[in-house]
MDTraj code that builds the backbone (N, CA, C; nanometers):
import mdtraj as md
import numpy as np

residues = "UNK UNK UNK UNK UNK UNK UNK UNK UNK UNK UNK UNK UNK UNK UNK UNK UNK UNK UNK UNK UNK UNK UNK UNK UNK UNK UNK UNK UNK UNK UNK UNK UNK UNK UNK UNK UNK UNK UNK UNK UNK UNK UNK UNK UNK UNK UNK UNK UNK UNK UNK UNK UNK UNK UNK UNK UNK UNK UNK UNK UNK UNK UNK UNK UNK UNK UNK UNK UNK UNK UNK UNK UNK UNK UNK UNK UNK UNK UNK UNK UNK UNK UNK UNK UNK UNK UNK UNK UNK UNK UNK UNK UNK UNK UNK UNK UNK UNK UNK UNK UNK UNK UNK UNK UNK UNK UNK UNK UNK UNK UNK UNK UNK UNK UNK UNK UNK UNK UNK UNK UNK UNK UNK UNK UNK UNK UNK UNK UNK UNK UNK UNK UNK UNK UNK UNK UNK UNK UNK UNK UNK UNK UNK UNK UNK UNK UNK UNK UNK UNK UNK UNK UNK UNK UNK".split()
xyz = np.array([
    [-1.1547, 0.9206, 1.8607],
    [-1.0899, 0.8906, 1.7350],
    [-1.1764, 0.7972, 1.6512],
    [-1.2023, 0.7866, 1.4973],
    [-1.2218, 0.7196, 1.4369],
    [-1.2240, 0.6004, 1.4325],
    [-1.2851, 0.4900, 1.3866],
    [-1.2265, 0.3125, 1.3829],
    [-1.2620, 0.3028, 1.2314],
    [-1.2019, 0.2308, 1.2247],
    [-1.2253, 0.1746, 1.0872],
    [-1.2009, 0.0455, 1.1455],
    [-1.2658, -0.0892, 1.0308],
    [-1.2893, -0.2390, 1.0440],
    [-1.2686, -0.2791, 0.9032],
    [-1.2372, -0.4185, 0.9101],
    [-1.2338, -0.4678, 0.8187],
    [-1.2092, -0.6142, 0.8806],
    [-1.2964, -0.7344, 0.7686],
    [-1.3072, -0.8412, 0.8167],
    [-1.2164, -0.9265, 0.7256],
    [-1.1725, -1.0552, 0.7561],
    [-1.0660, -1.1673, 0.7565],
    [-1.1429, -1.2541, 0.7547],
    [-1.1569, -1.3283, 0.6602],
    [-1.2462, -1.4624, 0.6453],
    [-1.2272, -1.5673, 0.5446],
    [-1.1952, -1.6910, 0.6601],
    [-1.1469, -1.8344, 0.5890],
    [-1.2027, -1.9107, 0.6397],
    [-1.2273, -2.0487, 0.5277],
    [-1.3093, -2.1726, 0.5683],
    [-1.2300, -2.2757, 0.5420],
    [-1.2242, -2.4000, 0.6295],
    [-1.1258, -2.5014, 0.5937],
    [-1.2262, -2.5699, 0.5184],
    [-1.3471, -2.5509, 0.4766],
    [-1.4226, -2.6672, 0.3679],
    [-1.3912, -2.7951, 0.3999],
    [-1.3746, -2.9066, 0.3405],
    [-1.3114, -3.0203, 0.3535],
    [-1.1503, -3.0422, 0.3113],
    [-1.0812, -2.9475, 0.3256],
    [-0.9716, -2.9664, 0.3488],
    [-0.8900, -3.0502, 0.4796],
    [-0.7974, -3.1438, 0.4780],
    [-0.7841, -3.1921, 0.5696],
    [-0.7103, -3.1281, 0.6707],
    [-0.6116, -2.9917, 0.6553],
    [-0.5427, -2.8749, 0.7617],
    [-0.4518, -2.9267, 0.8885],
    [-0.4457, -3.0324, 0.8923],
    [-0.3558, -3.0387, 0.9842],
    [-0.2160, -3.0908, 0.9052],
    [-0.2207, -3.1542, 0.7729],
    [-0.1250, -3.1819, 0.7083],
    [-0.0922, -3.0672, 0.6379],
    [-0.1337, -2.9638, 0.6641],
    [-0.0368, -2.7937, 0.6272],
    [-0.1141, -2.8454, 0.5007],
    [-0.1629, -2.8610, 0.4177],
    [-0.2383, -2.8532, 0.2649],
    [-0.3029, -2.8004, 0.1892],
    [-0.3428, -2.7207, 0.2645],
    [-0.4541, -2.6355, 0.2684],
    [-0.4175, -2.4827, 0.1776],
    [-0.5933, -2.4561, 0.1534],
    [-0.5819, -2.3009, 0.0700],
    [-0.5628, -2.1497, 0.1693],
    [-0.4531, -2.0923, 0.1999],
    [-0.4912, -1.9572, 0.2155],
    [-0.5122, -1.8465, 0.1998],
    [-0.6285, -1.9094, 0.0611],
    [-0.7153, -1.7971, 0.0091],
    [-0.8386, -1.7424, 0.1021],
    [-0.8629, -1.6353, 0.1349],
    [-0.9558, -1.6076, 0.2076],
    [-1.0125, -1.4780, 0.1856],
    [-1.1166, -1.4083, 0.2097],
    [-1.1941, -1.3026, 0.1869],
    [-1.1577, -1.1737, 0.2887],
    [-1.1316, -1.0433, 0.1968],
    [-1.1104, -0.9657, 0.3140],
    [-1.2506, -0.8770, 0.2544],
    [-1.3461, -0.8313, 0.4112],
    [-1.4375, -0.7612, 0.3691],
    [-1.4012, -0.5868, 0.4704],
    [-1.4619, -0.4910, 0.3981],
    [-1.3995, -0.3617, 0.4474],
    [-1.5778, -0.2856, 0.4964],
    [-1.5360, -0.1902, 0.5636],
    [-1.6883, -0.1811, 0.6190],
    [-1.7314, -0.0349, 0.5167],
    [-1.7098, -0.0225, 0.4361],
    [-1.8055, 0.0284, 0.3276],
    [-1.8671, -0.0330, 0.2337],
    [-1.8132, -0.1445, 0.2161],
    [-1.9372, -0.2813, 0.1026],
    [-1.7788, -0.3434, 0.0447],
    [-1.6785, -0.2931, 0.0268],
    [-1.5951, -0.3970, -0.0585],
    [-1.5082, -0.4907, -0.0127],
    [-1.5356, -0.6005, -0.0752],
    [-1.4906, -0.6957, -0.0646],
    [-1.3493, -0.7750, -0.1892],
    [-1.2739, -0.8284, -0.1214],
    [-1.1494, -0.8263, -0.1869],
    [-1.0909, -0.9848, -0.1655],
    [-1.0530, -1.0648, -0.2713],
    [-1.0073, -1.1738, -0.2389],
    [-0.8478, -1.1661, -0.2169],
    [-0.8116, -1.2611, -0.0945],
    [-0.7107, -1.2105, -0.0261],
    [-0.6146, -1.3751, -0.0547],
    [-0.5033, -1.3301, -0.0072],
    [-0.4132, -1.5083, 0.0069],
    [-0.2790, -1.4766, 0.0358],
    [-0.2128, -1.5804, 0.1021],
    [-0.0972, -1.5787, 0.1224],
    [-0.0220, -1.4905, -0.0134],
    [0.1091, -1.4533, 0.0140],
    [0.1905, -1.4156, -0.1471],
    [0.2803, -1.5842, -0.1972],
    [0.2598, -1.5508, -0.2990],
    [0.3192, -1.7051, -0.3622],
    [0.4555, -1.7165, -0.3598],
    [0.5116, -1.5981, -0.2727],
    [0.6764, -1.6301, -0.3102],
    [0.6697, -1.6844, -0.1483],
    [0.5966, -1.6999, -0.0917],
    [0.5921, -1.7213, 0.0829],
    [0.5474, -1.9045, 0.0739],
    [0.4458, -1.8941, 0.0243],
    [0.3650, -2.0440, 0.0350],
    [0.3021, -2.0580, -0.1565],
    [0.3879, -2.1043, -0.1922],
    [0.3717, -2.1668, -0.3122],
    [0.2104, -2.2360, -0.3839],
    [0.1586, -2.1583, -0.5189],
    [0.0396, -2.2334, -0.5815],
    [0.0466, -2.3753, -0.5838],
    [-0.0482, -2.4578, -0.5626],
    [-0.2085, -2.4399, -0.5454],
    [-0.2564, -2.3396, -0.3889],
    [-0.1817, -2.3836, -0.2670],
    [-0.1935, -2.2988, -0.1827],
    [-0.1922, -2.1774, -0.0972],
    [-0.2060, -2.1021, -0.2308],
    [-0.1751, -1.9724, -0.2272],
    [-0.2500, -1.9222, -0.4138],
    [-0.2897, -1.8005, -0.3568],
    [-0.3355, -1.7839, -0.4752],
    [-0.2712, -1.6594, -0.5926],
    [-0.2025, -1.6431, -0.6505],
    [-0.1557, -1.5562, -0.7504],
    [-0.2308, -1.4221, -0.7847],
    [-0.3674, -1.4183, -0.7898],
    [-0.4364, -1.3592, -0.8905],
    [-0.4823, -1.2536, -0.7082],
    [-0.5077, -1.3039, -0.6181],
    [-0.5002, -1.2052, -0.4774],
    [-0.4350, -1.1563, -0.4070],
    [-0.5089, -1.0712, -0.3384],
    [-0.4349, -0.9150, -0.2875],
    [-0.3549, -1.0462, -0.1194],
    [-0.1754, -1.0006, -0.1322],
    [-0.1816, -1.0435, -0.0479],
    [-0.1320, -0.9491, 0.0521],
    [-0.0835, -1.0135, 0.1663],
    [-0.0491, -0.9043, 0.2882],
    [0.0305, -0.7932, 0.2442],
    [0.1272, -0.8404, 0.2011],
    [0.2468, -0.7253, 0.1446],
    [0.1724, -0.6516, 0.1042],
    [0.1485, -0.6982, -0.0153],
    [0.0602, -0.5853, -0.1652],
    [-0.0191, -0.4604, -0.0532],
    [-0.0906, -0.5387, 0.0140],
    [-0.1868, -0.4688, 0.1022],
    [-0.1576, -0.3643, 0.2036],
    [-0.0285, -0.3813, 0.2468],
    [0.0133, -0.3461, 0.3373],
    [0.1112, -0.2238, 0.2500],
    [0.2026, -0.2207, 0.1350],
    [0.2309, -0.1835, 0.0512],
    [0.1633, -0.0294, 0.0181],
    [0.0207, -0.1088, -0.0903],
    [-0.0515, -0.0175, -0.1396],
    [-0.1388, 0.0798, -0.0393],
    [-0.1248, 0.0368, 0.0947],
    [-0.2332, 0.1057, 0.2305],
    [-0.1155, 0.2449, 0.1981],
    [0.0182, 0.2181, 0.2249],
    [0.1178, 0.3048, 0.2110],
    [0.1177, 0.4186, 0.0988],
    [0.1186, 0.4105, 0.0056],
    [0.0771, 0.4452, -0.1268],
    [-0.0395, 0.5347, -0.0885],
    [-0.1244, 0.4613, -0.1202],
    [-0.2803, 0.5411, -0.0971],
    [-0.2886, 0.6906, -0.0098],
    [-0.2470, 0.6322, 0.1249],
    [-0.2081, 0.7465, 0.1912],
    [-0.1375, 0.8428, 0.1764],
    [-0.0357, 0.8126, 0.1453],
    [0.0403, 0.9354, 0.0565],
    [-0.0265, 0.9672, -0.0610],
    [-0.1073, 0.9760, -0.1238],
    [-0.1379, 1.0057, -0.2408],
    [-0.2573, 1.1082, -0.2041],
    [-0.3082, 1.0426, -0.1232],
    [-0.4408, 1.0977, -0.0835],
    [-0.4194, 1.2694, 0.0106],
    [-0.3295, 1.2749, 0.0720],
    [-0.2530, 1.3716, 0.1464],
    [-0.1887, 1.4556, 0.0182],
    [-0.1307, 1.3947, -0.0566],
    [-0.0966, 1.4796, -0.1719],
    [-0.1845, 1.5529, -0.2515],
    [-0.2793, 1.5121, -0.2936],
    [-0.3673, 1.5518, -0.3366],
    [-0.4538, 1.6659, -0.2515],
    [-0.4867, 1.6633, -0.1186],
    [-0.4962, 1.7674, -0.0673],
    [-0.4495, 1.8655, -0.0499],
    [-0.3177, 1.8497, -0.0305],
    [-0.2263, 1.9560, -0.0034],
    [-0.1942, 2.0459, -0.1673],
    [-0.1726, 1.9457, -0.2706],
    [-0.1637, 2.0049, -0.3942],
    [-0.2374, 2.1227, -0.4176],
    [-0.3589, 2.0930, -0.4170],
    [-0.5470, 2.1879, -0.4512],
    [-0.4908, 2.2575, -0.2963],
    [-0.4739, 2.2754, -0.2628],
    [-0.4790, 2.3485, -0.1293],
    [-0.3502, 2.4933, -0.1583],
    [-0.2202, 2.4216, -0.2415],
    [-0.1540, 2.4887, -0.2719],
    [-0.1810, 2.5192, -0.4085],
    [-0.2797, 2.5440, -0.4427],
    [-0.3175, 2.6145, -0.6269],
    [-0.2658, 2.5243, -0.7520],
    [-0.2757, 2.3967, -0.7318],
    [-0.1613, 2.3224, -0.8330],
    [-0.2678, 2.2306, -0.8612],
    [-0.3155, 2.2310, -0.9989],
    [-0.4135, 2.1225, -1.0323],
    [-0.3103, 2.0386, -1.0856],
    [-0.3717, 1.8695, -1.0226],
    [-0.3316, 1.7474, -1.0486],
    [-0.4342, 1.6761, -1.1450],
    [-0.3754, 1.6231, -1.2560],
    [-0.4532, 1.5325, -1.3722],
    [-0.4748, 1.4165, -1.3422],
    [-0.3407, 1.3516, -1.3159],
    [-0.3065, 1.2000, -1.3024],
    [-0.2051, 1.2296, -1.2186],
    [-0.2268, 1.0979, -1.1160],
    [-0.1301, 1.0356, -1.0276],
    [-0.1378, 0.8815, -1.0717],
    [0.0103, 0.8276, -1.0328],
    [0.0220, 0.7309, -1.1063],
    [0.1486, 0.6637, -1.0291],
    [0.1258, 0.5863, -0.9078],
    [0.2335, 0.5586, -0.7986],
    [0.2762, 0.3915, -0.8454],
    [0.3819, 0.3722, -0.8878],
    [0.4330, 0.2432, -0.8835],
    [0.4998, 0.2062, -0.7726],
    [0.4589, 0.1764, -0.6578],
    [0.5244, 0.1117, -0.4839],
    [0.5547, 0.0100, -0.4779],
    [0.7045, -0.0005, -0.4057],
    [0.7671, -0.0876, -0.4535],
    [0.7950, -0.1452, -0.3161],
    [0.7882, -0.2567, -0.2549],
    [0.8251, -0.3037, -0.0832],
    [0.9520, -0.3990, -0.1012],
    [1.0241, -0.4105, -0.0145],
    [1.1646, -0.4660, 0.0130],
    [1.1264, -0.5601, 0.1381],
    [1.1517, -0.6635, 0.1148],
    [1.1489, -0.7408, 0.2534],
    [1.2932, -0.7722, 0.3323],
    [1.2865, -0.7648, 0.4065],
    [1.4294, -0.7871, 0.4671],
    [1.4192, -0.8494, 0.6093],
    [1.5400, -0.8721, 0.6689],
    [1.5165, -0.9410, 0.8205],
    [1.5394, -0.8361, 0.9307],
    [1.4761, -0.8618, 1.0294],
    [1.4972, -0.7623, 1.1339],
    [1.6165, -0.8030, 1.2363],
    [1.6327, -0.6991, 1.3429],
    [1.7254, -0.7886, 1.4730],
    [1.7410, -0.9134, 1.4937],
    [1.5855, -0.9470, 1.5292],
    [1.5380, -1.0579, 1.5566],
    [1.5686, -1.2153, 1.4454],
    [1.5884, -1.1533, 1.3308],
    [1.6001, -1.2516, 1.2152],
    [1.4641, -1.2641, 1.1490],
    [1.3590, -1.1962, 1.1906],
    [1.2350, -1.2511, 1.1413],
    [1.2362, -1.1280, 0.9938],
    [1.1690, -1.1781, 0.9186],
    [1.1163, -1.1332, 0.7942],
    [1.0732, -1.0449, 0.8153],
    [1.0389, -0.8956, 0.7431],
    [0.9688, -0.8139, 0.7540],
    [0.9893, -0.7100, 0.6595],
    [0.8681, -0.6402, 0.5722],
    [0.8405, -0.5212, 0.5039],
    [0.9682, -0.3951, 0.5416],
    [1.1003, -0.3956, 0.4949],
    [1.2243, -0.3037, 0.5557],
    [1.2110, -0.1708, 0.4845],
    [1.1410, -0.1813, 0.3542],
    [1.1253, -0.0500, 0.2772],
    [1.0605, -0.0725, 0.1873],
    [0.9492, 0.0586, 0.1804],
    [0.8890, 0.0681, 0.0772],
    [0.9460, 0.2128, -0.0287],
    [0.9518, 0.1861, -0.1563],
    [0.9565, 0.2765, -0.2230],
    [0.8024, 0.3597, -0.3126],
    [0.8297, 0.4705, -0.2370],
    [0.7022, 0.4839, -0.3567],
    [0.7506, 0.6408, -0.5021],
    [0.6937, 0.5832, -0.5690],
    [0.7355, 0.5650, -0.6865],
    [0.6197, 0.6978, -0.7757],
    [0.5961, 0.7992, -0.7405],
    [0.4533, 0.9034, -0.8061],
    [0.4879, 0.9413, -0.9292],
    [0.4046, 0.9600, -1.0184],
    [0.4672, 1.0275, -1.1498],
    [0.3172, 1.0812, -1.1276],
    [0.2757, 1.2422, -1.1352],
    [0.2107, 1.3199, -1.1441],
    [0.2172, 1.4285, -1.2263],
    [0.1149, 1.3986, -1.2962],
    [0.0753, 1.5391, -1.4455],
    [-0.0563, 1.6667, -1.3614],
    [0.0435, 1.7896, -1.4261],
    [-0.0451, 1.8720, -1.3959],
    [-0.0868, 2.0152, -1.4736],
    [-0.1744, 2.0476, -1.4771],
    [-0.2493, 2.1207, -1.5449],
    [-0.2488, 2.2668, -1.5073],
    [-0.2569, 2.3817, -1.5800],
    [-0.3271, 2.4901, -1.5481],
    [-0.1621, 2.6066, -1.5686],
    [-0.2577, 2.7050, -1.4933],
    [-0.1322, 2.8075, -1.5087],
    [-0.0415, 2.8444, -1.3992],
    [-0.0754, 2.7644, -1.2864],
    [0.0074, 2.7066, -1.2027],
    [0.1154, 2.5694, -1.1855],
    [0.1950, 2.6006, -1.2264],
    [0.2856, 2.4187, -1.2640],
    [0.3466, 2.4140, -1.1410],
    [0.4204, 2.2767, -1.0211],
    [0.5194, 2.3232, -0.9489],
    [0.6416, 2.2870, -1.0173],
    [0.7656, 2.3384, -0.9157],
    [0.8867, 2.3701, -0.9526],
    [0.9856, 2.2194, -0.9159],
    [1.0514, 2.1542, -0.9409],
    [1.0865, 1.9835, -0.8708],
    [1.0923, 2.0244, -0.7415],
    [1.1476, 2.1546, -0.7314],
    [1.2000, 2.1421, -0.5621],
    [1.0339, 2.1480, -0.4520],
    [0.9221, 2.2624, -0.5308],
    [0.7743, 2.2327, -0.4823],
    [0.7228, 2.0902, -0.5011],
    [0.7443, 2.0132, -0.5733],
    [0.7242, 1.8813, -0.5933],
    [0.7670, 1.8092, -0.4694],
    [0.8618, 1.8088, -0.4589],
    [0.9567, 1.7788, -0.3479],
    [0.8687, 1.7999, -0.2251],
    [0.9191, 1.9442, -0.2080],
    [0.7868, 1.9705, -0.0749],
    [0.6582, 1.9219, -0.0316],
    [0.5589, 1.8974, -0.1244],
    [0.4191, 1.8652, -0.1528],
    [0.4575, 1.6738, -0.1314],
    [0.5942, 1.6433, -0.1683],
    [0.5787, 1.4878, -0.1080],
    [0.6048, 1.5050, -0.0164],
    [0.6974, 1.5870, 0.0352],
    [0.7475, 1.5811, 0.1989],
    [0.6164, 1.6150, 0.3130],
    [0.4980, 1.6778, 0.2595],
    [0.4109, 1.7623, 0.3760],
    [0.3465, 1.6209, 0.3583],
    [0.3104, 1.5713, 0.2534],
    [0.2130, 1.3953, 0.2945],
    [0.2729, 1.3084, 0.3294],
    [0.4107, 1.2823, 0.3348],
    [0.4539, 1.1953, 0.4147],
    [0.4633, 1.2416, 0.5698],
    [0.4640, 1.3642, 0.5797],
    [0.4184, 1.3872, 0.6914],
    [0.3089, 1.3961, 0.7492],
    [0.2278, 1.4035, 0.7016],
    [0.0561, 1.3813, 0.7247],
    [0.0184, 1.2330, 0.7339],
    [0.0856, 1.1273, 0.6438],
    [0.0174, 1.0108, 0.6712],
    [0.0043, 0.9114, 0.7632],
    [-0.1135, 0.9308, 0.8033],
    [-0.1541, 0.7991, 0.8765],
    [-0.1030, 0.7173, 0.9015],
    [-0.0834, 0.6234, 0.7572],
    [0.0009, 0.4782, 0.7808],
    [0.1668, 0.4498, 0.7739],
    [0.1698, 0.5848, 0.7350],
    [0.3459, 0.5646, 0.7563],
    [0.3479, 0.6378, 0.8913],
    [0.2594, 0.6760, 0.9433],
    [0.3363, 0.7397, 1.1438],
    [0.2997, 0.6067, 1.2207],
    [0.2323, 0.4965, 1.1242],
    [0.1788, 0.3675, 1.2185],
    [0.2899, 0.2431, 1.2060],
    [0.3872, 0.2697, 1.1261],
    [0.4881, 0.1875, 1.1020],
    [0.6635, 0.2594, 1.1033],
    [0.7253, 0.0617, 1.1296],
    [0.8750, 0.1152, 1.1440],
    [0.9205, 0.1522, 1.0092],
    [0.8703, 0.0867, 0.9087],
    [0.9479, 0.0386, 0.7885],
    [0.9702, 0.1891, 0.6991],
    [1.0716, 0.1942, 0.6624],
    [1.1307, 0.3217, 0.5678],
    [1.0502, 0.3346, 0.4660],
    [1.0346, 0.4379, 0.4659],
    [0.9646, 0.4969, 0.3197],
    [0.9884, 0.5831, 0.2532],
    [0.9931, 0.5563, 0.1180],
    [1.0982, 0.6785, 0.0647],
    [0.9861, 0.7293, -0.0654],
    [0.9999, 0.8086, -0.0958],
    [0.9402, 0.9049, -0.1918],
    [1.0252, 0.9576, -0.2970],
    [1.0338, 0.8550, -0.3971],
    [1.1009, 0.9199, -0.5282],
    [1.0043, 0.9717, -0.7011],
    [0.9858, 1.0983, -0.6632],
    [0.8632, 1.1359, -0.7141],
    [0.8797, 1.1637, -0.8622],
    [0.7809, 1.1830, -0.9996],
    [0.8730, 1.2265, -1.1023],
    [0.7270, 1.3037, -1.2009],
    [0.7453, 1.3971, -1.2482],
    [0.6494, 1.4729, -1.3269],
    [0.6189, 1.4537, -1.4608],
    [0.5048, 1.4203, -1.4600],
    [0.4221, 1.3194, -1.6380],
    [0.5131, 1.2577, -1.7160],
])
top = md.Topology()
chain = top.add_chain()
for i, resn in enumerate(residues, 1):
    res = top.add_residue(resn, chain, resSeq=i)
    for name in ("N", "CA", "C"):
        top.add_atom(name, md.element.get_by_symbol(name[0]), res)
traj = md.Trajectory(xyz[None], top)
């Protein structure tokens, strides 16, 4: 099977860290060259220590969701004669508590609005289908508990 990597990287600088004070802004690097500034989410650990403007776990964890489905869609689309223009996924994550009480990602919504071209159009209910075969194909939703729902909508 495949691996994929990706690196996690933080420096306490002269921060003093044991009085919790500290930045967890940190660098995520991916093993094709990109690099992405990463940080806690600010509704978790509040600015200065946390950074606003970076990708944080959720988002990340979120948009991995997204991607994958999109990317599966897109195959399967061209595969089924249906040229796609634009995809255009607004994903939406729900946090909620588990059994346990602990916090956790309970649902993601994802959200496609896809334009398409040619003299092949699909029908909502083929629309439908073409989300259902990539959510079945994806990767990162057969790697998780959390619900995912697919509410799809055309240009």
């Amino acid at each position: 099977m495949a691996q994929h990597q990706a690196e996690v990287i933080w420096r306490r600088g002269d921060q003093d860290f044991l009085d919790r004070r500290y930045s967890r802004k940190h660098l995520l690097k991916f093993d094709g060259g990109a690099e992405v500034a990463g940080s806690s989410a600010p509704q978790v650990v509040p600015p200065p220590y946390s950074d606003p403007a970076a990708v944080d776990p959720e988002e990340a964890f979120i948009s991995s969701l997204s991607s994958c489905h999109m990317l599966w869609f897109l195959d399967i689309a061209a595969r089924a004669g249906f040229r796609v223009d634009e995809y255009h996924d607004v994903a939406v994550g729900e946090m909620g508590k588990n059994e346990a009480g602990k916090a956790w990602v309970s649902r993601v919504t994802l959200q496609p609005r896809t334009v398409f071209s040619g003299d092949r159009l699909p029908t909502p209910e083929q629309l439908d289908q073409l989300h259902h075969a990539a959510h079945a194909e994806c990767f990162i939703a057969h790697s998780v508990k959390t619900e995912v729902l697919c509410r799809p909508s055309l240009g």
